[in-house]
PDB file of N, CA, C and O in Angstrom:
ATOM      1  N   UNK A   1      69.519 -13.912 -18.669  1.00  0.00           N
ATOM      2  CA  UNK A   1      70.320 -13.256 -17.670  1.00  0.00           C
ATOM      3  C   UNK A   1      69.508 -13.077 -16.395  1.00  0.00           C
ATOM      4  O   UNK A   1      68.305 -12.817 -16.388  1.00  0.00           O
ATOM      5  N   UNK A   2      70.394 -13.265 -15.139  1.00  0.00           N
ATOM      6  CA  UNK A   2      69.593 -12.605 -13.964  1.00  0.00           C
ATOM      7  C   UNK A   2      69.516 -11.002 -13.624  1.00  0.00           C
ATOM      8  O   UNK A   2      70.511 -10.279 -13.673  1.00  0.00           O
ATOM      9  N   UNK A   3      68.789 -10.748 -13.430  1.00  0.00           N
ATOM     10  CA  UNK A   3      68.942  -9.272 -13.082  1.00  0.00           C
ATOM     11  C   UNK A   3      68.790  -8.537 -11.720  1.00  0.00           C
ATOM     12  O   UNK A   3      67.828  -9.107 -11.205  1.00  0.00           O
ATOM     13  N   UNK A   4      69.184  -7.664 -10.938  1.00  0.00           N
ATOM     14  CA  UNK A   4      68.475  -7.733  -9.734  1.00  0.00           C
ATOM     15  C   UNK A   4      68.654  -6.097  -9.943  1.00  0.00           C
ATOM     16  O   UNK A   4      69.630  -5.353 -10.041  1.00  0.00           O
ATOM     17  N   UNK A   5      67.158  -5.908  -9.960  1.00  0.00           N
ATOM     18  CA  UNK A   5      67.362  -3.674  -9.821  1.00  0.00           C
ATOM     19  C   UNK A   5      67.050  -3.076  -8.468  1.00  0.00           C
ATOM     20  O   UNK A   5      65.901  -2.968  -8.039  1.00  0.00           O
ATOM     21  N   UNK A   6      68.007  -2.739  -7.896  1.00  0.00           N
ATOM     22  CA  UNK A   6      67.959  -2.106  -6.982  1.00  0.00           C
ATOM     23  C   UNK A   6      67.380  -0.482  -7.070  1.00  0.00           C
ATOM     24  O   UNK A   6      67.835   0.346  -7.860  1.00  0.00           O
ATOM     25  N   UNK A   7      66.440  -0.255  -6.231  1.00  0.00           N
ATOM     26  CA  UNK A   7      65.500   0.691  -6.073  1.00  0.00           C
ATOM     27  C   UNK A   7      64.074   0.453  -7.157  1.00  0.00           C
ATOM     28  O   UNK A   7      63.916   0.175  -8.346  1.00  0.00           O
ATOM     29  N   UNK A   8      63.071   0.781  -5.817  1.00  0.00           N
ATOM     30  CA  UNK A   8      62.170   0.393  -6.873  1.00  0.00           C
ATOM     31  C   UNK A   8      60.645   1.799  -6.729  1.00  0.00           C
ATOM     32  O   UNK A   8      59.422   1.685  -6.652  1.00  0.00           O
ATOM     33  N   UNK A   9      61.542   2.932  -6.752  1.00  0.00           N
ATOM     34  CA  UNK A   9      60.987   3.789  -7.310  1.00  0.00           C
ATOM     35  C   UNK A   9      60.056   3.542  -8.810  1.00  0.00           C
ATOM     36  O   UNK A   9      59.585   2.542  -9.352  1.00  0.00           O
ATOM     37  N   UNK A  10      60.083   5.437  -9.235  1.00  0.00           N
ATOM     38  CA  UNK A  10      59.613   5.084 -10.364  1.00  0.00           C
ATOM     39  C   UNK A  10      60.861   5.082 -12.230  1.00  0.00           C
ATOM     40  O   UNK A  10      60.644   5.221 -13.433  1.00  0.00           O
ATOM     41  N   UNK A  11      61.679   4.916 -11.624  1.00  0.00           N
ATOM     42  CA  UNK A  11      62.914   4.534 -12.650  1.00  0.00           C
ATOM     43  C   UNK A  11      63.544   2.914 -12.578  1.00  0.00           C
ATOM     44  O   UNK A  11      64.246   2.164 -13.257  1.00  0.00           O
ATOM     45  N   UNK A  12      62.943   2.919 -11.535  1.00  0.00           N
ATOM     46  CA  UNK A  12      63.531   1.186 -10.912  1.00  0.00           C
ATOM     47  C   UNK A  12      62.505   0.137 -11.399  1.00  0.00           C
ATOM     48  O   UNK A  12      62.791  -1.033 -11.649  1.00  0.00           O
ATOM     49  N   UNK A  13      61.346   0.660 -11.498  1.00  0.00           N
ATOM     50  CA  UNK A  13      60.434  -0.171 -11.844  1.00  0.00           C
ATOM     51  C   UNK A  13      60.084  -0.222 -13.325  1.00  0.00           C
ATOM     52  O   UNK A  13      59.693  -1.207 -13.951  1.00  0.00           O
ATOM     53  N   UNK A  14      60.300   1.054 -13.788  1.00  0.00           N
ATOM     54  CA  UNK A  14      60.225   0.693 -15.383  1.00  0.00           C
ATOM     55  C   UNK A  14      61.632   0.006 -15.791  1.00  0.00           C
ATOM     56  O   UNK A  14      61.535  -0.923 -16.594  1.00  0.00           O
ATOM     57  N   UNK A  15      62.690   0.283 -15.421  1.00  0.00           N
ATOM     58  CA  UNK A  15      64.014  -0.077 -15.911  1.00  0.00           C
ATOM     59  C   UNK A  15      63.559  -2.078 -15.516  1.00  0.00           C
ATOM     60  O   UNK A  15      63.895  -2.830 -16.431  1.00  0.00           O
ATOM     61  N   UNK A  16      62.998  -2.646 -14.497  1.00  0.00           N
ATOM     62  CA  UNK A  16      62.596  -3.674 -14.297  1.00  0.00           C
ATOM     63  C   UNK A  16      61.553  -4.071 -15.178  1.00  0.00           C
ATOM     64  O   UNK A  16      61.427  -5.279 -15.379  1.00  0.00           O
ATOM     65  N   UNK A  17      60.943  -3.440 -15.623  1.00  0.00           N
ATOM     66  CA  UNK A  17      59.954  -4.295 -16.244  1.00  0.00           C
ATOM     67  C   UNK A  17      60.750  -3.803 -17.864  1.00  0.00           C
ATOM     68  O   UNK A  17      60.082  -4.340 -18.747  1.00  0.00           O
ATOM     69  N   UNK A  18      61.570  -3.230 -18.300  1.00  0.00           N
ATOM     70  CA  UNK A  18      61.853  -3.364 -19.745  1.00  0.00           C
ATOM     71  C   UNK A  18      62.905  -4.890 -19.399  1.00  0.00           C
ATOM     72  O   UNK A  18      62.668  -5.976 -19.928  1.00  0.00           O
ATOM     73  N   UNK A  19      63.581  -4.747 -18.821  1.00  0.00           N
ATOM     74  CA  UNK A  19      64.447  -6.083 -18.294  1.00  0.00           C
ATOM     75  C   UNK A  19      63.522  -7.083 -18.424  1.00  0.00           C
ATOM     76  O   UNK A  19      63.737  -7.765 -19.427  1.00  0.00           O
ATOM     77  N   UNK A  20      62.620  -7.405 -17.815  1.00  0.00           N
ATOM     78  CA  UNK A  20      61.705  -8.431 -17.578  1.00  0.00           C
ATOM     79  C   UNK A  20      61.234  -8.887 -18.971  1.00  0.00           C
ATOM     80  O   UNK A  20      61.189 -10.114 -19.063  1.00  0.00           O
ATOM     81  N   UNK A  21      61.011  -8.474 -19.652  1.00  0.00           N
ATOM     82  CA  UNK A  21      60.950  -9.176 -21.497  1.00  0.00           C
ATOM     83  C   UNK A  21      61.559 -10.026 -21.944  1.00  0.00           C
ATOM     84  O   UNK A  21      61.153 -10.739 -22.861  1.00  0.00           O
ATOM     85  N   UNK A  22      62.949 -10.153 -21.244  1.00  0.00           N
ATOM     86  CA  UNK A  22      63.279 -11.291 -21.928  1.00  0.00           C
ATOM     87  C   UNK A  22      64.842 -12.268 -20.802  1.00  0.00           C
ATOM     88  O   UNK A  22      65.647 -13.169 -21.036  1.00  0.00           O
ATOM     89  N   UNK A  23      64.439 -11.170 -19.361  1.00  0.00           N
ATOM     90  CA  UNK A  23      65.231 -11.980 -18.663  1.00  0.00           C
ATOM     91  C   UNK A  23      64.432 -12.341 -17.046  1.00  0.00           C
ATOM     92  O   UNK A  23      63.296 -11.900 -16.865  1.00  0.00           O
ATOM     93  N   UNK A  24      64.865 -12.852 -16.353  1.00  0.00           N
ATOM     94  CA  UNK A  24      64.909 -13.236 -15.472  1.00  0.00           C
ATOM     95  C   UNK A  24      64.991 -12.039 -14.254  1.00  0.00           C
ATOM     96  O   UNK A  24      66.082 -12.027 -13.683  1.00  0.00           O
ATOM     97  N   UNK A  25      64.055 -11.085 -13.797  1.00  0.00           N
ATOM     98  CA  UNK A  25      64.061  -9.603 -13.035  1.00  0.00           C
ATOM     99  C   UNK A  25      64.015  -9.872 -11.391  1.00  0.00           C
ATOM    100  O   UNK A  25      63.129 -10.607 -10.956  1.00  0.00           O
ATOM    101  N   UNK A  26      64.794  -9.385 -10.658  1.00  0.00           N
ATOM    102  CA  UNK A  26      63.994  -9.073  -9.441  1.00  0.00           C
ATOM    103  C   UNK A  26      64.306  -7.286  -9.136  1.00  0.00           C
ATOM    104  O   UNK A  26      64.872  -6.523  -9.918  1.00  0.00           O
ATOM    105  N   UNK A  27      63.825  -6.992  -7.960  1.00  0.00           N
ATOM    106  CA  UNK A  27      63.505  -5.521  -7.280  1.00  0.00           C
ATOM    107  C   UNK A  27      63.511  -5.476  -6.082  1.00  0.00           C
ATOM    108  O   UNK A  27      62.594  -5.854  -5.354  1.00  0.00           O
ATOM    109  N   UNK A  28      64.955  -4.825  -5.612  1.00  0.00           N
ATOM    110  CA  UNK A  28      64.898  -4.570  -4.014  1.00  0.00           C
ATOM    111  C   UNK A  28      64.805  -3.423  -3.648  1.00  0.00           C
ATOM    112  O   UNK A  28      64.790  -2.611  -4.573  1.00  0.00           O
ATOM    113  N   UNK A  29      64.729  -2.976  -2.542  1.00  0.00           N
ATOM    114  CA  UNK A  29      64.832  -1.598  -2.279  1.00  0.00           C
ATOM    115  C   UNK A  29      65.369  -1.446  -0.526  1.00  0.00           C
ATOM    116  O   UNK A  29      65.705  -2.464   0.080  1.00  0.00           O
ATOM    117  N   UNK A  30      65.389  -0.306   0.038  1.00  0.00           N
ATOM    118  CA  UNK A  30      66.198  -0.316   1.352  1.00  0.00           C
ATOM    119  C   UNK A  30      64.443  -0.479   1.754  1.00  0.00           C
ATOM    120  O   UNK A  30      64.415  -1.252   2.712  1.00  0.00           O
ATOM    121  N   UNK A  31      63.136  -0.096   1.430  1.00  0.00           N
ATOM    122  CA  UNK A  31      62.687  -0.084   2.538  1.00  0.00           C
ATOM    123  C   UNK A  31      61.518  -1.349   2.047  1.00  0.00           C
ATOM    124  O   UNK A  31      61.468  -1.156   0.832  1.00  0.00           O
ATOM    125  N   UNK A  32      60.626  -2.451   2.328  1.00  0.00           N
ATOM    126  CA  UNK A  32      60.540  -3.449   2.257  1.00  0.00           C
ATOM    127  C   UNK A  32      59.405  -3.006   0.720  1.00  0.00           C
ATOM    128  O   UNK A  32      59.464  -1.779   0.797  1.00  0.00           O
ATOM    129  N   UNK A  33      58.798  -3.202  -0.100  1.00  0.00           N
ATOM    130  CA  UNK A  33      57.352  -2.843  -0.939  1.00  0.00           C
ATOM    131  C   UNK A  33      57.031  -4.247  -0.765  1.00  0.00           C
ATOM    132  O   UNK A  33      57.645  -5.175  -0.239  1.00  0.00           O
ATOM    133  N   UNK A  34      55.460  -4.126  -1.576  1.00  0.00           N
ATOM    134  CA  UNK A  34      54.613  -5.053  -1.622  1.00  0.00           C
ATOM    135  C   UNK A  34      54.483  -5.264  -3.175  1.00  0.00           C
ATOM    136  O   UNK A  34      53.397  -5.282  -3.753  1.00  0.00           O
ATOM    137  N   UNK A  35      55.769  -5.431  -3.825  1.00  0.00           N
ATOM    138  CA  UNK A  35      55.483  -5.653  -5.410  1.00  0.00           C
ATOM    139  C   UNK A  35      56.226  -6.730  -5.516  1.00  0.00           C
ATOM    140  O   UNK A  35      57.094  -7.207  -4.786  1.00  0.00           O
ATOM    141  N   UNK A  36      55.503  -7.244  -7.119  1.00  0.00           N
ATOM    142  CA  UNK A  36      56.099  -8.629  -7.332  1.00  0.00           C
ATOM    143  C   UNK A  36      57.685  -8.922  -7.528  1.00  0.00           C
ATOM    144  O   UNK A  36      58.410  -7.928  -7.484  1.00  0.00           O
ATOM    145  N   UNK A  37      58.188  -9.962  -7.702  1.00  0.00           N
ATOM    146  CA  UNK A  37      59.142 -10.077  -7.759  1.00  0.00           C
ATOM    147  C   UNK A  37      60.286  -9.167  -6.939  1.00  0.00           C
ATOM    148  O   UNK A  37      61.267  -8.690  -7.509  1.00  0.00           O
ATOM    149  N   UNK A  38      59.935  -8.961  -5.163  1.00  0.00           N
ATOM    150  CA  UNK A  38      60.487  -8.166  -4.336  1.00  0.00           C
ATOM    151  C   UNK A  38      61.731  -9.658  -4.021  1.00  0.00           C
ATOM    152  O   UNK A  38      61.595 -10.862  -4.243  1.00  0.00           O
ATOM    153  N   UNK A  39      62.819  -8.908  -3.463  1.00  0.00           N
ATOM    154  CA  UNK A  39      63.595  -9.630  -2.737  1.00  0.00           C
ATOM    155  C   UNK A  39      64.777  -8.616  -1.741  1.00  0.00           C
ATOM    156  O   UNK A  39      64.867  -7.409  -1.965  1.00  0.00           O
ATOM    157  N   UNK A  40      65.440  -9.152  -0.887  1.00  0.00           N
ATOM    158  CA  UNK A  40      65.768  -8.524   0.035  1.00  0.00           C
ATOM    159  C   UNK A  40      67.221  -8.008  -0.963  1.00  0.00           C
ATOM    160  O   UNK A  40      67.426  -8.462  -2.088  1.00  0.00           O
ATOM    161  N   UNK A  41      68.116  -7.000  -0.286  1.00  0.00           N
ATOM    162  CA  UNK A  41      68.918  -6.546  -0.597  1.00  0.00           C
ATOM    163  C   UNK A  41      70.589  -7.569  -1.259  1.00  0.00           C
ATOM    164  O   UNK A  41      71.429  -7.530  -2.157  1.00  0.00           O
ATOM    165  N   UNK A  42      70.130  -8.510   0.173  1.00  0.00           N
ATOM    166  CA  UNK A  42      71.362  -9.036   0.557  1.00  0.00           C
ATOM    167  C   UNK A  42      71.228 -10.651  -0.811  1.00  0.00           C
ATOM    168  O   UNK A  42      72.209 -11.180  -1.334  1.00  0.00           O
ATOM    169  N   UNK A  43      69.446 -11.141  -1.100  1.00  0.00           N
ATOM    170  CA  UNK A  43      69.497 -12.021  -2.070  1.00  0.00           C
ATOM    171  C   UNK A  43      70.198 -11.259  -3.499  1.00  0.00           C
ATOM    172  O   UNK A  43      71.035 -11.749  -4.256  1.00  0.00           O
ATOM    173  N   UNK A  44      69.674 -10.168  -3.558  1.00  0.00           N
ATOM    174  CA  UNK A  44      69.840  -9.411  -5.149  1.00  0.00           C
ATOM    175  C   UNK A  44      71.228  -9.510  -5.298  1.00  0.00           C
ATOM    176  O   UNK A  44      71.493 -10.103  -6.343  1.00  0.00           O
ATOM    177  N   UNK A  45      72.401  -9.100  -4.553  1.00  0.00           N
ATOM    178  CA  UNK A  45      74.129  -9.043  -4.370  1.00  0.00           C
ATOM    179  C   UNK A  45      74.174 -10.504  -5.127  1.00  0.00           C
ATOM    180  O   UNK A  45      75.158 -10.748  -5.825  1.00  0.00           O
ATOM    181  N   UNK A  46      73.176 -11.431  -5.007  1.00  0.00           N
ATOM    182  CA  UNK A  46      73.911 -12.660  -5.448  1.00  0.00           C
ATOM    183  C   UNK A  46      73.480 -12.963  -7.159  1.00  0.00           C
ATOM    184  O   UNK A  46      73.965 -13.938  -7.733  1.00  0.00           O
ATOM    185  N   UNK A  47      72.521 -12.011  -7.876  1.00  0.00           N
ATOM    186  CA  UNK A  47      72.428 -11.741  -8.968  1.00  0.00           C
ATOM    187  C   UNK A  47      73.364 -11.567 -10.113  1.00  0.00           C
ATOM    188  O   UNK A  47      74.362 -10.927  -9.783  1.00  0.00           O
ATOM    189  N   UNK A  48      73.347 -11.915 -11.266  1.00  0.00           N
ATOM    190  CA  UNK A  48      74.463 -11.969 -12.290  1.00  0.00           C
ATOM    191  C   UNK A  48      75.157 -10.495 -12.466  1.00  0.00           C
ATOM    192  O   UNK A  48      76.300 -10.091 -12.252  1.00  0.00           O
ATOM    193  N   UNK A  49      73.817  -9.793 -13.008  1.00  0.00           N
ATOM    194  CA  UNK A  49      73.810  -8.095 -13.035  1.00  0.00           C
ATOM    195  C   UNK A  49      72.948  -7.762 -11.825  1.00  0.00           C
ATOM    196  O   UNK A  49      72.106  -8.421 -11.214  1.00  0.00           O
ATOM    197  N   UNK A  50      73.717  -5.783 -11.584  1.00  0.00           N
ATOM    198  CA  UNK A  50      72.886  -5.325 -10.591  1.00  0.00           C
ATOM    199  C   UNK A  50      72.952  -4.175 -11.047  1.00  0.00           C
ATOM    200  O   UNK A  50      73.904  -3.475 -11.392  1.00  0.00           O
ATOM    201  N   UNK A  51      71.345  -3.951 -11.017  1.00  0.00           N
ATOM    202  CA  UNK A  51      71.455  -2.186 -11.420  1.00  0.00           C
ATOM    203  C   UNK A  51      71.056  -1.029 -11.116  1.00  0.00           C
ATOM    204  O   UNK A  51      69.857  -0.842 -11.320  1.00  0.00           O
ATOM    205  N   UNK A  52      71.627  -0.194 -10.704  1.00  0.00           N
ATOM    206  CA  UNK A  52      71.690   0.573  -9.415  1.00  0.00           C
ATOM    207  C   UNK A  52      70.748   1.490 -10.134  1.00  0.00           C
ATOM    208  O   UNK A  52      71.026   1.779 -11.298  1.00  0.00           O
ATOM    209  N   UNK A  53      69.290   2.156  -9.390  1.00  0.00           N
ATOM    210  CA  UNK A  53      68.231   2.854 -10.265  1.00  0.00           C
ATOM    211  C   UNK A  53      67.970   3.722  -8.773  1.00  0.00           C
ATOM    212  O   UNK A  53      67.123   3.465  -7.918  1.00  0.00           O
ATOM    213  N   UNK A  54      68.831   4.656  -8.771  1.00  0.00           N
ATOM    214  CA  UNK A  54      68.639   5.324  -7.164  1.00  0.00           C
ATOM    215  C   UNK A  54      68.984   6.282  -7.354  1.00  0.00           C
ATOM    216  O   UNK A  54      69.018   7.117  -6.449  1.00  0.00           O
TER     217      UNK A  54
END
């Protein structure tokens, strides 16, 4: 599955990395970070699932 978790606090980022085990993760947020698998708001919308961690 694709996943795209929006917010990448500290609920956004664990909820991303339990995702990440066995799918396909990214992590956006409104304001830009410097972590892996970052992508902008507007790529994540085009994700299978989106999961709102805000």
């Amino acid at each position: 599955m694709k996943i795209a978790v929006v917010g990448a606090g500290k609920w956004g980022s664990a909820l991303a990395h339990a995702f990440s085990q066995k799918n396909s993760v990214v992590v956006s947020s409104r304001r830009k970070r410097d972590i892996a698998n970052f992508v902008s708001i507007e790529e994540a919308l085009g994700y299978e699932y989106i999961v709102m961690a805000i």
